[in-house]
N, C-alpha and C positions, 0 to 999 in steps of 0.2 A: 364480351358482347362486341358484335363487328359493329363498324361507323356508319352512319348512313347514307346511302347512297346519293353523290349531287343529283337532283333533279334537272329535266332537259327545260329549256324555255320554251313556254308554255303547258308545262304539264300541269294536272288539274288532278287533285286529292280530298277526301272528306276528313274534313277536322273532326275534334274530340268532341264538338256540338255539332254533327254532321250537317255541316254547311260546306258547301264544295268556296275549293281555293286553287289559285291558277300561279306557278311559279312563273314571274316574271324577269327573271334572270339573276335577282338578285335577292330576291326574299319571296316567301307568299303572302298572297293576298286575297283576302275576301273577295267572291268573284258572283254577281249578282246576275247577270245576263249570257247567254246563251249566244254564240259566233251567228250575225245574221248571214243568212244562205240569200238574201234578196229577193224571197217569194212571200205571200199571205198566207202560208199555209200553217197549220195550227201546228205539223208535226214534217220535218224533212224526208222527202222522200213518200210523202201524200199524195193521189194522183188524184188532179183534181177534176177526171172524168169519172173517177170509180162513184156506185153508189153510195149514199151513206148507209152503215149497216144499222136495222132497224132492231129494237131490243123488247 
């Protein structure tokens, strides 16, 4: 069985309880929050002239 590969810092994987984790250079770590981009927007990359689609 080959070794595993070091991860880069910050790279981000799902654990055996698919909870994502963020390697922080030195180990992983449970990672709870999402990079803020510094908008209101529910989802990055939302235009928030588009209309909302109706269902």
């Amino acid at each position: 069985m080959a070794p595993e590969e070091q991860p880069e810092t910050g790279s981000i994987r799902l654990n055996a309880d698919n909870e994502v984790e963020r390697y922080d250079g030195t180990r992983w770590q449970r990672y709870e929050q999402l990079p803020d981009d510094g908008s209101d927007h529910l989802f990055r990359g939302e235009d928030p002239d588009a209309e909302p689609e109706r269902t």
